[in-house]
PyMOL commands that place a pseudoatom at each C-alpha (Angstrom):
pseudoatom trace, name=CA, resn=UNK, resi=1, chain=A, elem=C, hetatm=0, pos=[-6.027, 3.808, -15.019]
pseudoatom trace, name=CA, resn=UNK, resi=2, chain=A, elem=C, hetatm=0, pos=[-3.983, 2.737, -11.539]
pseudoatom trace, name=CA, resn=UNK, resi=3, chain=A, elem=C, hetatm=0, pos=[-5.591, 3.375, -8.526]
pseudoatom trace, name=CA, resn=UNK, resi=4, chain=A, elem=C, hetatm=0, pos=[-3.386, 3.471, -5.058]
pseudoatom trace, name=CA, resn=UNK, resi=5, chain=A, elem=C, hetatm=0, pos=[-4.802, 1.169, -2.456]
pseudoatom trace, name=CA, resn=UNK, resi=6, chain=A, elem=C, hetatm=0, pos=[-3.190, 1.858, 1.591]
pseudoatom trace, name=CA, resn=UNK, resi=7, chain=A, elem=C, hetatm=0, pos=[-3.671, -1.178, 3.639]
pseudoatom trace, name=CA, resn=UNK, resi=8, chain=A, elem=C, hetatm=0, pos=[-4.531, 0.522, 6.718]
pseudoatom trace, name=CA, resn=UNK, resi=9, chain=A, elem=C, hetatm=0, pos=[-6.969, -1.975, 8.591]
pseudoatom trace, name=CA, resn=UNK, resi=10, chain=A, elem=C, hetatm=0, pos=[-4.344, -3.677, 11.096]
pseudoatom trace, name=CA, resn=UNK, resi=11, chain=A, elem=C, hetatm=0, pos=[-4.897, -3.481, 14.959]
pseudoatom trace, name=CA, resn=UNK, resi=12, chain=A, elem=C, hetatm=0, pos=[-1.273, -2.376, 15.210]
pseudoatom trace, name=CA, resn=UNK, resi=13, chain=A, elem=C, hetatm=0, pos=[-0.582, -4.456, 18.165]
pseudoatom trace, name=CA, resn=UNK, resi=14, chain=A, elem=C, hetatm=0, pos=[2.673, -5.114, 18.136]
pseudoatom trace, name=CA, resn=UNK, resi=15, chain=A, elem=C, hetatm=0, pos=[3.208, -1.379, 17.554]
pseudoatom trace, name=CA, resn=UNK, resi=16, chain=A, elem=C, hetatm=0, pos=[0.632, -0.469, 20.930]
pseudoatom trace, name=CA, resn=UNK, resi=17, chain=A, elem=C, hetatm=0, pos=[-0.744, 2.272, 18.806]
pseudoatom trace, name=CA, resn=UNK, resi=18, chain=A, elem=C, hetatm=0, pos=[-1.852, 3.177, 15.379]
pseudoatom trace, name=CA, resn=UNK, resi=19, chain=A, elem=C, hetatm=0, pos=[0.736, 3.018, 12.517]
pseudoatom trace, name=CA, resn=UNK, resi=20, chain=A, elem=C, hetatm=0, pos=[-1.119, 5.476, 10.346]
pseudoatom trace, name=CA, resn=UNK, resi=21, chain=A, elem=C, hetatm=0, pos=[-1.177, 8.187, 12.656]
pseudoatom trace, name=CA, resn=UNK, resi=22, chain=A, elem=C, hetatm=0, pos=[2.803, 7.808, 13.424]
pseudoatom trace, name=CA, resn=UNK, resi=23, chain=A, elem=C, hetatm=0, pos=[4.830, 10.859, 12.752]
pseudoatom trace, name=CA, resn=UNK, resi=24, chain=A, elem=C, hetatm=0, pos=[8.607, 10.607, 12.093]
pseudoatom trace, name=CA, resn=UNK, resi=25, chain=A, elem=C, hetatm=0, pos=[8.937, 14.286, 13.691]
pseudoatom trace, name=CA, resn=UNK, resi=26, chain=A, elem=C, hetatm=0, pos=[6.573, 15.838, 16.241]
pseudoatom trace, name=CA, resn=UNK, resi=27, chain=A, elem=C, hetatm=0, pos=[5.472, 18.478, 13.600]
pseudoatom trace, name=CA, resn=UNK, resi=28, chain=A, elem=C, hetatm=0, pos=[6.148, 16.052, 10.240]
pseudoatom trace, name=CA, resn=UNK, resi=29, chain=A, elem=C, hetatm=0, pos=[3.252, 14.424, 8.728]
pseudoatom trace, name=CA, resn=UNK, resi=30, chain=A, elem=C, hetatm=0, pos=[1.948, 10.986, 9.790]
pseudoatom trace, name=CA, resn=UNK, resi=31, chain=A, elem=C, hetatm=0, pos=[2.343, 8.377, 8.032]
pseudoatom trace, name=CA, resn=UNK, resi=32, chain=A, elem=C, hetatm=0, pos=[-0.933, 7.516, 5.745]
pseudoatom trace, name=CA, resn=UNK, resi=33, chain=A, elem=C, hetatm=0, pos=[-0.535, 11.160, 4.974]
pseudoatom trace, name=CA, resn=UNK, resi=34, chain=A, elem=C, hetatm=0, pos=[3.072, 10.684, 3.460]
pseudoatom trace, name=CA, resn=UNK, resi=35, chain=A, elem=C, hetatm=0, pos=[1.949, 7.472, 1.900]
pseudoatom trace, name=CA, resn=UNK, resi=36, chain=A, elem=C, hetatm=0, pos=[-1.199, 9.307, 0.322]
pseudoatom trace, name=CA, resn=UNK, resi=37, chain=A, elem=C, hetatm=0, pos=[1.285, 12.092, -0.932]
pseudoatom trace, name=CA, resn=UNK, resi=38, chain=A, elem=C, hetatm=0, pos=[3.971, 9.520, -2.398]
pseudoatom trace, name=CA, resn=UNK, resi=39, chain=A, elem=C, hetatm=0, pos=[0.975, 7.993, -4.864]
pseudoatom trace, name=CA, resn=UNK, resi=40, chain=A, elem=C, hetatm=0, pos=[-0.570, 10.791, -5.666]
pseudoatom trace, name=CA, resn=UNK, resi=41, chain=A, elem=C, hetatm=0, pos=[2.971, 12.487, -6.762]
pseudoatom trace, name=CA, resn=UNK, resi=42, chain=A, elem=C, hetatm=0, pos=[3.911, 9.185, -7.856]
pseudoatom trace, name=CA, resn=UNK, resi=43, chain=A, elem=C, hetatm=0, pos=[1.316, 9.297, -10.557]
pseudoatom trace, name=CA, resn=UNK, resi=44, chain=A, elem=C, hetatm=0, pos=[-1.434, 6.983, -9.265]
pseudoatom trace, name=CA, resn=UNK, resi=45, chain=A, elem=C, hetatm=0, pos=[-5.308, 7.597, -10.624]
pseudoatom trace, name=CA, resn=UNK, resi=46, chain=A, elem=C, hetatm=0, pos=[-6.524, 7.726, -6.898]
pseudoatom trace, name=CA, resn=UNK, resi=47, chain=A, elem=C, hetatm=0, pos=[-5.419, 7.268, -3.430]
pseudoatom trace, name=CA, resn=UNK, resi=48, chain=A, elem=C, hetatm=0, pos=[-7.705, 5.153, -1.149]
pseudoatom trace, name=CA, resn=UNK, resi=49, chain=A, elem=C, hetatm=0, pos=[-7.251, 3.635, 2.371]
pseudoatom trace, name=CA, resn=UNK, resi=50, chain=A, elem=C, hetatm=0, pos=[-8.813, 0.430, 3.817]
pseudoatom trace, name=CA, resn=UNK, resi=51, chain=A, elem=C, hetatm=0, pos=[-9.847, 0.539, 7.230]
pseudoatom trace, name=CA, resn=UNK, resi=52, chain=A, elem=C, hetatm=0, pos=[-11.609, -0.715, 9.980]
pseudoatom trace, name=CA, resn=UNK, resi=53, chain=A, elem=C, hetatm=0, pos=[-15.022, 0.973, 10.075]
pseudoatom trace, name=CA, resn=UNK, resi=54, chain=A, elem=C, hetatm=0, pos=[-14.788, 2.324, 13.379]
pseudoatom trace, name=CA, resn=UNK, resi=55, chain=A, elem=C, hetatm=0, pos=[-11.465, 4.236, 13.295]
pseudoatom trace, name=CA, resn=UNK, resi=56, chain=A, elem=C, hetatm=0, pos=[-12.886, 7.477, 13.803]
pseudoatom trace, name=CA, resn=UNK, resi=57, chain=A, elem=C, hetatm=0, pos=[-9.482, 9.051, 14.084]
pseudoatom trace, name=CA, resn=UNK, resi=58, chain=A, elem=C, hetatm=0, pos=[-7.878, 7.583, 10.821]
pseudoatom trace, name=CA, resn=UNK, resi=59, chain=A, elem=C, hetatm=0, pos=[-11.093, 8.715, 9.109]
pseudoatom trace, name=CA, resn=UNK, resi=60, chain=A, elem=C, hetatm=0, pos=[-10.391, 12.193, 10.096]
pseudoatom trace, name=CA, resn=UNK, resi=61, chain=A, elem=C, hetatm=0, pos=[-7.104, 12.516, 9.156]
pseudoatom trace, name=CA, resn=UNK, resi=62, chain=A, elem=C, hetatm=0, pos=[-8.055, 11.267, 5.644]
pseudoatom trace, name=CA, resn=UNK, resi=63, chain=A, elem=C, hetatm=0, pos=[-10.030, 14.541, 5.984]
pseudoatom trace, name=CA, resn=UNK, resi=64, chain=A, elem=C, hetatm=0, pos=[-7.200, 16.705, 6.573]
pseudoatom trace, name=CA, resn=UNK, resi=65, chain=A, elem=C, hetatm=0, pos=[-4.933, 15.110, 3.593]
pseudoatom trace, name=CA, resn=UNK, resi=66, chain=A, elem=C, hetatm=0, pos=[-5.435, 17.553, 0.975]
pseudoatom trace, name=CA, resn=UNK, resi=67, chain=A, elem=C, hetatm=0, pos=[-7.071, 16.651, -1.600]
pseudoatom trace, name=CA, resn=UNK, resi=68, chain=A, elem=C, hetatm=0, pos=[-8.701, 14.250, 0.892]
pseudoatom trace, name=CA, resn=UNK, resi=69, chain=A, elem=C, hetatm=0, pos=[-8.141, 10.812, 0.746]
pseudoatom trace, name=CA, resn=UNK, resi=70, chain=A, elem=C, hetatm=0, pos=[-11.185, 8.272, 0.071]
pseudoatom trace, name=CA, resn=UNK, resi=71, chain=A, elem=C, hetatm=0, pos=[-11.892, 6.122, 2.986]
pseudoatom trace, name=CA, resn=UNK, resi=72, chain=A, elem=C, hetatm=0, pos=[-12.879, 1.945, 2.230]
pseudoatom trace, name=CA, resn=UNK, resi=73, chain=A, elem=C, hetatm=0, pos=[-14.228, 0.678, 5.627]
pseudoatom trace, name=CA, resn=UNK, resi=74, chain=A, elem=C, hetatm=0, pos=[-13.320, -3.161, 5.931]
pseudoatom trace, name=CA, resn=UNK, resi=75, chain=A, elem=C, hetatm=0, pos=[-16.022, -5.187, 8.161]
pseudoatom trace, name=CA, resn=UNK, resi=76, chain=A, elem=C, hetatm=0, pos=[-13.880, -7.901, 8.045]
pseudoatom trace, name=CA, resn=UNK, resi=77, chain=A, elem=C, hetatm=0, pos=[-10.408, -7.153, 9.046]
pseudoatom trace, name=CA, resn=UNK, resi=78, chain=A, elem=C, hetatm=0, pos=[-9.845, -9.197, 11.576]
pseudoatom trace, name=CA, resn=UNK, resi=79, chain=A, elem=C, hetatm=0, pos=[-9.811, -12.242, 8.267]
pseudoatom trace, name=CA, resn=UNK, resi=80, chain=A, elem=C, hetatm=0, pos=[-6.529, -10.376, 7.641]
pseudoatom trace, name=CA, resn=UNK, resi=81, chain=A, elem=C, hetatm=0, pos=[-4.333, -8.369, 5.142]
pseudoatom trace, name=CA, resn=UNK, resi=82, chain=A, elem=C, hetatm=0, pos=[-6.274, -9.996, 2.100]
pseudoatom trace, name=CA, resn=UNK, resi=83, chain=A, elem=C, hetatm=0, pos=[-9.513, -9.166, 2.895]
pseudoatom trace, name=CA, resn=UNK, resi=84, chain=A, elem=C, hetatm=0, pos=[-8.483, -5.296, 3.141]
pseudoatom trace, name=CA, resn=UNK, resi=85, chain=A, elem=C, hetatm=0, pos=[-6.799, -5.155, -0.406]
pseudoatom trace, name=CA, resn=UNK, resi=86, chain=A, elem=C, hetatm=0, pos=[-10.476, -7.190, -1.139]
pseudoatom trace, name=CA, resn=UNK, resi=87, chain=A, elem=C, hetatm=0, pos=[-12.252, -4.051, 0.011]
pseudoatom trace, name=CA, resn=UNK, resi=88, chain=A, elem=C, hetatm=0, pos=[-10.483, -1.704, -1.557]
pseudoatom trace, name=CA, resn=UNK, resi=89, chain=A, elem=C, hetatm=0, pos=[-10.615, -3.931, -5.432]
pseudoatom trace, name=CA, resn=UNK, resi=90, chain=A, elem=C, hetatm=0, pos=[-13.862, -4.222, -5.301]
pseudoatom trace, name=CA, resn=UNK, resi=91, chain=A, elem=C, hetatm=0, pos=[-14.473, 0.266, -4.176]
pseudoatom trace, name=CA, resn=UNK, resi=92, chain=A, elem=C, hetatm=0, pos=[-12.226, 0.752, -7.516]
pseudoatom trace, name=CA, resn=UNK, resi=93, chain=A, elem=C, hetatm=0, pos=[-12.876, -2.220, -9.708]
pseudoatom trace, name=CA, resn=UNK, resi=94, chain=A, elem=C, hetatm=0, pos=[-14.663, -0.447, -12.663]
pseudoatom trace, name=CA, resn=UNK, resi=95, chain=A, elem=C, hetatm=0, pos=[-14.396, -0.084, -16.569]
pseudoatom trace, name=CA, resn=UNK, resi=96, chain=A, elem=C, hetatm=0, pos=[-11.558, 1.931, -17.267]
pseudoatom trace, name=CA, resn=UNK, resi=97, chain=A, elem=C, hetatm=0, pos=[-9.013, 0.077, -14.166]
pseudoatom trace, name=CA, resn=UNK, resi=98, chain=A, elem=C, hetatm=0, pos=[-6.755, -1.846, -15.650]
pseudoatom trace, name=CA, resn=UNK, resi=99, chain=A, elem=C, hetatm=0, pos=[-4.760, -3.015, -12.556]
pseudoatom trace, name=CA, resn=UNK, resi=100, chain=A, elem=C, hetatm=0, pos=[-4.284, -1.779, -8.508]
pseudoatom trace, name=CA, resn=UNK, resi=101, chain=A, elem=C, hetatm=0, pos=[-1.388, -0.460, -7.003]
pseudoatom trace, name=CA, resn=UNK, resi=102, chain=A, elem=C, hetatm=0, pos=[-1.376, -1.449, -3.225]
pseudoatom trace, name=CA, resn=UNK, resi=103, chain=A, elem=C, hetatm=0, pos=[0.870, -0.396, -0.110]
pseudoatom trace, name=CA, resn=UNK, resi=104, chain=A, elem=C, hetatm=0, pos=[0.513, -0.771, 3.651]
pseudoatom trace, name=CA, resn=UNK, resi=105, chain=A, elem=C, hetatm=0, pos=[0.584, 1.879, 5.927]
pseudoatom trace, name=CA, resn=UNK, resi=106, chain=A, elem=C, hetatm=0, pos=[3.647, 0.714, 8.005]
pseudoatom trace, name=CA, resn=UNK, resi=107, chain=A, elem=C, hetatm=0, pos=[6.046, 1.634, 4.840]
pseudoatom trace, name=CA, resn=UNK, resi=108, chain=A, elem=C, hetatm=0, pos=[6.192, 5.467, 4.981]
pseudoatom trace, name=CA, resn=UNK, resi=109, chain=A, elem=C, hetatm=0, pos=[8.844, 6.023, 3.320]
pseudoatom trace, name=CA, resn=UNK, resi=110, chain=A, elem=C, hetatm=0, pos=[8.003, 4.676, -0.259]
pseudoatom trace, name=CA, resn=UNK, resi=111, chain=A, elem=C, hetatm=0, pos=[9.513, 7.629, -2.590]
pseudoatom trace, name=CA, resn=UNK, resi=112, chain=A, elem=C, hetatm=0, pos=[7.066, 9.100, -5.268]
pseudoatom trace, name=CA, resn=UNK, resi=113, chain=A, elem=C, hetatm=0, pos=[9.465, 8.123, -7.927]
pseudoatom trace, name=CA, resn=UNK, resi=114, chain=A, elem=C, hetatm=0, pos=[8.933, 4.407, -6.816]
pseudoatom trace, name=CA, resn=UNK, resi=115, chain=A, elem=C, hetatm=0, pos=[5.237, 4.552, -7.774]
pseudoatom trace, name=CA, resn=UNK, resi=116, chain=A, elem=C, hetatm=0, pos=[6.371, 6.678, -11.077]
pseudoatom trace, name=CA, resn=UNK, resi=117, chain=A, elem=C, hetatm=0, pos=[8.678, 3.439, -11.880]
pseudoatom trace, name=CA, resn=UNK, resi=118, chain=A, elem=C, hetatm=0, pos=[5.528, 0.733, -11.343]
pseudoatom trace, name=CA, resn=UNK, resi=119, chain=A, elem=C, hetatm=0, pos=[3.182, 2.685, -13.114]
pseudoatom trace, name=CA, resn=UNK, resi=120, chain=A, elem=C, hetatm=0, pos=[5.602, 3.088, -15.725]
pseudoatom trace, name=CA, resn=UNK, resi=121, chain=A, elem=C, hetatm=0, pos=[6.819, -0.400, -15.815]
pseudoatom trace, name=CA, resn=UNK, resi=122, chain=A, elem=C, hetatm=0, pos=[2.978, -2.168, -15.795]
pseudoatom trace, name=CA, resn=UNK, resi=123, chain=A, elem=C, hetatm=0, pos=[2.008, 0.497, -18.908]
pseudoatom trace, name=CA, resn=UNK, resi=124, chain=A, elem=C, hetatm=0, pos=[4.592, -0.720, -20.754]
pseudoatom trace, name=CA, resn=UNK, resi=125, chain=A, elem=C, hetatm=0, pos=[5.056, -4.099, -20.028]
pseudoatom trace, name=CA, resn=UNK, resi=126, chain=A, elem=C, hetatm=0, pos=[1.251, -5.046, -19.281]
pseudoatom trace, name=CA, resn=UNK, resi=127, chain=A, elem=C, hetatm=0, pos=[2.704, -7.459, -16.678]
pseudoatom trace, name=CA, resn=UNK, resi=128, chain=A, elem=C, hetatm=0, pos=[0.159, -9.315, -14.997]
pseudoatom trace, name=CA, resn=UNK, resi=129, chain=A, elem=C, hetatm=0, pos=[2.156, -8.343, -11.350]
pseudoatom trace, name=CA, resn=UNK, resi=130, chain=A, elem=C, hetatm=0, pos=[4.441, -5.453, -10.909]
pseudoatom trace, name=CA, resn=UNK, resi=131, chain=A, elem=C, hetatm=0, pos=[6.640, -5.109, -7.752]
pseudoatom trace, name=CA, resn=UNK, resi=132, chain=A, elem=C, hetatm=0, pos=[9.393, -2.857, -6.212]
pseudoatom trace, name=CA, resn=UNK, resi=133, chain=A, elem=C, hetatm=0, pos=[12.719, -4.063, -5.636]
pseudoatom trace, name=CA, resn=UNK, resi=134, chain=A, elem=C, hetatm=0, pos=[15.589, -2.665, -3.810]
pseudoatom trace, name=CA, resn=UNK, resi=135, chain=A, elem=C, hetatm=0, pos=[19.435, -4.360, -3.828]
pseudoatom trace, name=CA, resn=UNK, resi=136, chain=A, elem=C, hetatm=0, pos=[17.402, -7.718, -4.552]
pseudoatom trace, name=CA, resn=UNK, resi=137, chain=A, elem=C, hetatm=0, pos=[14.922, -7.300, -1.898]
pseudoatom trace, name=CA, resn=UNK, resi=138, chain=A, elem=C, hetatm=0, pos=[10.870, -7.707, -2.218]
pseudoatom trace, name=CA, resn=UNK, resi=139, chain=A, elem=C, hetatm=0, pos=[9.032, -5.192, -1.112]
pseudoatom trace, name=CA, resn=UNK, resi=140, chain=A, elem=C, hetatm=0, pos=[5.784, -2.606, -1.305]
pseudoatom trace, name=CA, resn=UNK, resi=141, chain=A, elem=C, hetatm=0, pos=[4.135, -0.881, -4.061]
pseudoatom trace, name=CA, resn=UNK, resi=142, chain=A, elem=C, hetatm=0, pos=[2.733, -3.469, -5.778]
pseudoatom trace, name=CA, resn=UNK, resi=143, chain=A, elem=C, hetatm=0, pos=[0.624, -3.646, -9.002]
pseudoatom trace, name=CA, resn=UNK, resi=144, chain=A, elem=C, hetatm=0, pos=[-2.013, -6.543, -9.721]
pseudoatom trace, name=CA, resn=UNK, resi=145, chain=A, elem=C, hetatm=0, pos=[-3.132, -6.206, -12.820]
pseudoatom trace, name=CA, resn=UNK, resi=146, chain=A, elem=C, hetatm=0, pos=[-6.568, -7.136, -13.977]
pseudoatom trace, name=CA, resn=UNK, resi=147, chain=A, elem=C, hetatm=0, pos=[-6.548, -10.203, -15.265]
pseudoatom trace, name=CA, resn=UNK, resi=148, chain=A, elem=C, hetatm=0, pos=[-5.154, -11.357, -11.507]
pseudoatom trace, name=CA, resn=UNK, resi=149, chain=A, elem=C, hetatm=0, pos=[-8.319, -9.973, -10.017]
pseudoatom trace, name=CA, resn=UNK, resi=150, chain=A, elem=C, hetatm=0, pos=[-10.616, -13.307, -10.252]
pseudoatom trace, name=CA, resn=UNK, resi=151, chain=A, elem=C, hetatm=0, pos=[-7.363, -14.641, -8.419]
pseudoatom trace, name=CA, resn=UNK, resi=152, chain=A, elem=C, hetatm=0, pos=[-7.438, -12.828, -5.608]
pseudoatom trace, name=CA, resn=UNK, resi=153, chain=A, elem=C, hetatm=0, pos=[-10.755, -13.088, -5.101]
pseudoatom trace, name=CA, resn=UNK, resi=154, chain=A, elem=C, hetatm=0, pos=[-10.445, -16.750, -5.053]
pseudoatom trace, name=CA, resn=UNK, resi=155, chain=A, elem=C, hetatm=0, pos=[-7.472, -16.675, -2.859]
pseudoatom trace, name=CA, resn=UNK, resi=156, chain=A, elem=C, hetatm=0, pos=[-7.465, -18.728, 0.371]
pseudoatom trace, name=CA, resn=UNK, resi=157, chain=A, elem=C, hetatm=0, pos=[-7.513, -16.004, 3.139]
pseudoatom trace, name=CA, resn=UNK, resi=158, chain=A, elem=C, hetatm=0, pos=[-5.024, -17.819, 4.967]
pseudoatom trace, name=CA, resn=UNK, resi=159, chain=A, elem=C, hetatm=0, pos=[-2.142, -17.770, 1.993]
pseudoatom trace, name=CA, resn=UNK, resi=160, chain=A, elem=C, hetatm=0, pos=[-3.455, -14.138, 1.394]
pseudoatom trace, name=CA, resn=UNK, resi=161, chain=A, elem=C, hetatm=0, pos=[-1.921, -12.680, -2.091]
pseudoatom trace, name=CA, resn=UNK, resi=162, chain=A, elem=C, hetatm=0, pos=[1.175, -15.149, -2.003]
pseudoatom trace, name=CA, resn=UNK, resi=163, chain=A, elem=C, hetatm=0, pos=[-0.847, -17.530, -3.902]
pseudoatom trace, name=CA, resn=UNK, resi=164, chain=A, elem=C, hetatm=0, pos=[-1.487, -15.376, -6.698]
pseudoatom trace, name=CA, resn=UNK, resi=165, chain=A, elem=C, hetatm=0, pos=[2.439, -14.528, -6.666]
pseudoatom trace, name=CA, resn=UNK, resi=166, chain=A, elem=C, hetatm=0, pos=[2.710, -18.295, -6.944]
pseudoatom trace, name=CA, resn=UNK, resi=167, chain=A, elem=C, hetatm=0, pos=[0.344, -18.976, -9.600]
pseudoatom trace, name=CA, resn=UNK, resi=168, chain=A, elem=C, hetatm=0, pos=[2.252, -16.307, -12.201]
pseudoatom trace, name=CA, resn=UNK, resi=169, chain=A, elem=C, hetatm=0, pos=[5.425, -16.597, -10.867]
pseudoatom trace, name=CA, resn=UNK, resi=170, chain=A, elem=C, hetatm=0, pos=[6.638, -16.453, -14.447]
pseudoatom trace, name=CA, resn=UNK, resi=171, chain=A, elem=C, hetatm=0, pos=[5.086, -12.681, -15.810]
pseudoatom trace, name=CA, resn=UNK, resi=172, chain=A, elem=C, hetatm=0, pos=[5.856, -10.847, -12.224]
pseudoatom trace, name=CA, resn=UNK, resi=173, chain=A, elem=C, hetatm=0, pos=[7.910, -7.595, -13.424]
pseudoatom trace, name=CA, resn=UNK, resi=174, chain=A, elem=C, hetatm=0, pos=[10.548, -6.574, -10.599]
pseudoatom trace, name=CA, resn=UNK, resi=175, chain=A, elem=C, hetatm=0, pos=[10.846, -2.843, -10.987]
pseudoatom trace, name=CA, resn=UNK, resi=176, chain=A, elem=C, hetatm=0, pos=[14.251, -2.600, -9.263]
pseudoatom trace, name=CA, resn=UNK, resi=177, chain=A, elem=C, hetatm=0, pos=[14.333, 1.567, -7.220]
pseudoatom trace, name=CA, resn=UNK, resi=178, chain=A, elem=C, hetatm=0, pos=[17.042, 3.647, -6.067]
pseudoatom trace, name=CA, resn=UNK, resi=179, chain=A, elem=C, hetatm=0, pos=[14.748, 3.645, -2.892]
pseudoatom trace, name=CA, resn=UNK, resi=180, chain=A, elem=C, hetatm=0, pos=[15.202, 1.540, 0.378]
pseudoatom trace, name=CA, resn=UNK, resi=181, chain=A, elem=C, hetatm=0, pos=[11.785, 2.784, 1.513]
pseudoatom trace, name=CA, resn=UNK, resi=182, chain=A, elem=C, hetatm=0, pos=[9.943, 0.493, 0.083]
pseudoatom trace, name=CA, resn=UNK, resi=183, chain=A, elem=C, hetatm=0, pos=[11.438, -2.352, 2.371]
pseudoatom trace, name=CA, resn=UNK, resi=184, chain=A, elem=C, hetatm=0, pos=[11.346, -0.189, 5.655]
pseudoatom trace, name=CA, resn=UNK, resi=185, chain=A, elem=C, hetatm=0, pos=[8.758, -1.985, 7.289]
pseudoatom trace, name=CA, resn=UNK, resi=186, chain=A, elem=C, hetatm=0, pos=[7.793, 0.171, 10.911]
pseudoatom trace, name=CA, resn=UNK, resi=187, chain=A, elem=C, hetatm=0, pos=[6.374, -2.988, 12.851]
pseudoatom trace, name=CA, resn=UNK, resi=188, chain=A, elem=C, hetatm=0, pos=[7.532, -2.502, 16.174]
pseudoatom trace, name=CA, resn=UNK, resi=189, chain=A, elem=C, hetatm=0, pos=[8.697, 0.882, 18.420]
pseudoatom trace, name=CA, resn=UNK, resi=190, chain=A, elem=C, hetatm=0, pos=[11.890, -0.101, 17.974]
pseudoatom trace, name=CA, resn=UNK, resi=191, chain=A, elem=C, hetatm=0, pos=[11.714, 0.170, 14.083]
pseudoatom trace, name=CA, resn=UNK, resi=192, chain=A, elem=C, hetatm=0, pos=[10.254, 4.120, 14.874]
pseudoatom trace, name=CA, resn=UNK, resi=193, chain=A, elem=C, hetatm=0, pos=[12.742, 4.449, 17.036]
pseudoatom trace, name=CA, resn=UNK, resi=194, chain=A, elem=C, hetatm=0, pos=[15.988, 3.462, 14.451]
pseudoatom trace, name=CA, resn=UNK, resi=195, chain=A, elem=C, hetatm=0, pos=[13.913, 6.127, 11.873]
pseudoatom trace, name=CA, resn=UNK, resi=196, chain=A, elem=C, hetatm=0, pos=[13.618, 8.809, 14.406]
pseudoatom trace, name=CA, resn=UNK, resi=197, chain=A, elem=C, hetatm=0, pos=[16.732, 8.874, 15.246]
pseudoatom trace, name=CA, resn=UNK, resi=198, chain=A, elem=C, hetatm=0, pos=[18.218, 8.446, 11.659]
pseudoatom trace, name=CA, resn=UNK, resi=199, chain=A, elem=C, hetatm=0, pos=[15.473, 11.705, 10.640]
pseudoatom trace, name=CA, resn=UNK, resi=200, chain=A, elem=C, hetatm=0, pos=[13.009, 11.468, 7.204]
pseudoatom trace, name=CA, resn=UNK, resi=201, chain=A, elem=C, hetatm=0, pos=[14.143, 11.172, 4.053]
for i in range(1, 201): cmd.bond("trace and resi %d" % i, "trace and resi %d" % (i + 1))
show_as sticks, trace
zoom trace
């Protein structure tokens, strides 16, 4: 079993407002609600989002996802990215998990046949790390499996999950995907601005 993990705990500064509640089209859905769609559809065993325990407004919309979405409040996001997917490993870390597929909530356009490739890729290759590629490029589902676990909870918090990319460098799986979503990062109003304009896949 795979759970989906959505990264979700930023302060979106750069951005000026939240990334999870961005819509590519006024009446489209935003984006942790296409990201919660992609791994569910994709095949994942659950969908959960990590974020900061006082975003009211992302909780609700979690609400509205049908089937709703599980919320994992992270204390301490401001520690950074790592201590989110932290928060979310140890909500689904039970008998039965054998590895985490996490995301971030600025990559909306991750296809559902993306997470279908990882999840098929980690089952049959039992890869210790599992990651989506696209024309040689790094970038977001990923797959820890479980024996990396005790890794990234040792991880500095400053090197984040890098480390742990380091330190089994050899067994990471690259799951190359017909699908340039998964290294269209939305940082910036510019980057909403070039996807806008270009419409949803």
């Amino acid at each position: 079993m795979v759970p989906g993990l959505v990264l979700a705990a930023g302060r979106s500064s750069r951005m000026g407002r939240p990334k999870a509640l961005l819509r590519l089209t006024p009446s489209g859905p935003t984006f942790v609600a296409r990201i919660v769609h992609a791994l569910r559809a994709g095949g994942t065993a659950d969908a959960l989002v990590v974020g900061r325990p006082d975003d009211v407004e992302l909780q609700a919309e979690l609400e509205r996802v049908q089937p709703p979405a599980r919320f994992v409040p992270n204390p301490h996001a401001e520690s950074g990215q790592l201590s989110s997917l932290l928060a979310g490993l140890n909500v689904v870390d039970h008998p039965g998990v054998h590895g985490v597929l996490i995301t971030l909530v600025d990559l909306p356009l991750v296809k559902p046949t993306s997470v279908e490739a990882l999840l098929s890729a980690f089952s049959r290759t039992g890869a210790p790390i599992v990651r989506a590629v696209h024309r040689g490029g790094h970038g977001h589902p990923v797959i820890f499996g479980r024996e990396v676990f005790p890794d990234l909870r040792a991880a500095d918090p400053q090197v984040g999950a890098k480390a742990v990319f380091r330190r089994h460098a050899e067994g990471v799986v690259d799951v190359e995907v017909d699908d340039p979503g998964v290294l269209v990062d939305v940082d910036v109003p510019a980057d909403l601005e070039r996807l806008e304009s270009s419409g949803p896949e």
